[in-house]
C-alpha positions as CSV (number, residue, x, y, z in Angstrom):
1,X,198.4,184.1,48.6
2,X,201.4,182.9,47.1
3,X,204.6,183.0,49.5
4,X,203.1,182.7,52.7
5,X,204.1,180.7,55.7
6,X,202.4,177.4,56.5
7,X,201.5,178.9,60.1
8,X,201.4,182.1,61.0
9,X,204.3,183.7,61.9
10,X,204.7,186.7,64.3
11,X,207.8,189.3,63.4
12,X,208.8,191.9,65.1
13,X,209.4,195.5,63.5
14,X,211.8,195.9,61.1
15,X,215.0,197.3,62.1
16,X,217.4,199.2,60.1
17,X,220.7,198.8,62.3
18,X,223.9,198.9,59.8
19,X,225.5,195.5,60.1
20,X,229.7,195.9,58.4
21,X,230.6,193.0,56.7
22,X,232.8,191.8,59.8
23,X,230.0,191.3,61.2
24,X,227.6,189.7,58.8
25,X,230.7,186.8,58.6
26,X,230.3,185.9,61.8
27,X,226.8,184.9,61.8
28,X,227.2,181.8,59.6
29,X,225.8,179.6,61.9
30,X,229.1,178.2,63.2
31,X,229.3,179.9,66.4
32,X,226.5,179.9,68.7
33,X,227.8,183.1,70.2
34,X,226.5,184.8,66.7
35,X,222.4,184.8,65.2
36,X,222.8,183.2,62.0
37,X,221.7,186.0,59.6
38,X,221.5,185.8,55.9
39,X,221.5,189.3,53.5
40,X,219.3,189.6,50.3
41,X,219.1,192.3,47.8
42,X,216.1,193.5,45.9
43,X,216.6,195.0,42.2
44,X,214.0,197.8,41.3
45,X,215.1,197.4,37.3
46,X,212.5,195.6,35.8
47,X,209.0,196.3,35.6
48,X,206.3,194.8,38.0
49,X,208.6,192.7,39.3
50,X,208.6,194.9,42.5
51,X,208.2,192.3,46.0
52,X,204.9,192.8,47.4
53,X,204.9,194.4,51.4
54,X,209.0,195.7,51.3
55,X,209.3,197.6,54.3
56,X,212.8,198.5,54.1
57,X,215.1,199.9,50.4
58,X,216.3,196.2,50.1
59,X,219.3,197.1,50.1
60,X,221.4,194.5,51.7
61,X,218.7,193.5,53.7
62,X,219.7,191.3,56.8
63,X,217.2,188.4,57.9
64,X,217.6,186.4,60.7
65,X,217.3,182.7,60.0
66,X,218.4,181.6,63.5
67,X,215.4,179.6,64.1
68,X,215.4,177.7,61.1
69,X,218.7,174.5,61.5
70,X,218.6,174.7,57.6
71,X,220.8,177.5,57.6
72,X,223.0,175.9,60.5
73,X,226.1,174.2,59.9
74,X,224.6,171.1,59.0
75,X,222.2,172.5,57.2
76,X,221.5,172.3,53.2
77,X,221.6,175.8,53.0
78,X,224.6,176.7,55.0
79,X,226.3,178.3,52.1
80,X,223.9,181.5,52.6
81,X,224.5,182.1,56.6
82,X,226.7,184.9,57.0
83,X,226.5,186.4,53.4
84,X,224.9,188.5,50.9
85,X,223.5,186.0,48.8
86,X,221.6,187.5,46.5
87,X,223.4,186.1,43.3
88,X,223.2,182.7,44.7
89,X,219.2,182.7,45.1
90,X,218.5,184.8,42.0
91,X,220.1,182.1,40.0
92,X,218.9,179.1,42.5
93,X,222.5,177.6,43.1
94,X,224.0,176.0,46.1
95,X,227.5,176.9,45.1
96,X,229.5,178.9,47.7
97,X,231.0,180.8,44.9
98,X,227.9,182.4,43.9
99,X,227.0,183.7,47.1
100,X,227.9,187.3,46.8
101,X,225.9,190.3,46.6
102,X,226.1,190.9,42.7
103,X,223.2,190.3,40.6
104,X,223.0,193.2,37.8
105,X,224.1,191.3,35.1
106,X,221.8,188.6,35.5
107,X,218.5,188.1,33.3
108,X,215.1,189.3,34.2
109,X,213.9,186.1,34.6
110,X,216.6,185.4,37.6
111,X,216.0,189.2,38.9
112,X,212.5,187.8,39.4
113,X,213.5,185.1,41.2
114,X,215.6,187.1,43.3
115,X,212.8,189.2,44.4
116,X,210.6,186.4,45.4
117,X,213.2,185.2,47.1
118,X,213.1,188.5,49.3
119,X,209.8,187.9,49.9
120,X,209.7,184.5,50.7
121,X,212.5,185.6,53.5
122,X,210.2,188.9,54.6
123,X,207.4,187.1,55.4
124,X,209.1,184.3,57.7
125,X,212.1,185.7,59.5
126,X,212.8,189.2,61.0
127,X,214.5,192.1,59.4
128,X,217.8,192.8,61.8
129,X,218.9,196.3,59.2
130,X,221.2,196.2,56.1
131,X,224.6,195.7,55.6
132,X,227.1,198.6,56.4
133,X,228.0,200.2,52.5
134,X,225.1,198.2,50.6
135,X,223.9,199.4,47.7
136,X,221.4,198.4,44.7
137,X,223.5,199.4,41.6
């Protein structure tokens, strides 16, 4: 099945807490005080392109990525801890620019890619809630 995890991983429940912005910032992974938490988006706009087992609205959806150092400070994907970063994955890029929650303008073909990307993330690291004011439009 395409997207799972090498070994099995065990997540807890999904929560829906409302995480504000502030907040989200803080866990970039700099300050080991904070989770490290990266937010991801999910658009419903195109057809069958819906990411299989969501259990929440995707709607600013808040993973933790804690666990993994690649989103630590060091780490080669650094750029997303602490952000929506929806834009950035649905187009693929590293750039710290493109790490903001927009994506409606983008093609289908990244709108895809931004959905797999959500479920890449769903299946590996728990769902903390979704970021205070998100929305999908």
């Amino acid at each position: 099945m395409p997207f799972e995890p090498k070994h099995k991983v065990e997540l807890d429940p999904p929560k829906d807490d409302v995480i504000s912005q502030d907040y989200l910032s803080k866990c970039d992974g700099s300050n080991a005080e904070y989770p490290t938490y990266v937010a991801i988006k999910v658009c419903h706009d195109i057809p069958d392109c819906q990411p299989a087992g969501i259990l929440t609205e995707g709607k600013g959806t808040v993973f933790d990525v804690s666990g993994n150092k690649s989103y630590g400070p060091e780490g080669g994907y650094k750029v997303f801890a602490g952000k929506d970063a929806s834009r950035a994955l649905a187009q693929s890029s590293l750039k710290p620019e493109d790490c903001r929650p927009d994506w409606q303008d983008l093609d289908d073909t990244s709108k895809k890619t931004l959905n797999d990307w959500y479920t890449y993330f769903s299946k590996r690291y728990n769902i903390k809630g979704k970021v205070e004011g998100a929305t999908n439009t």
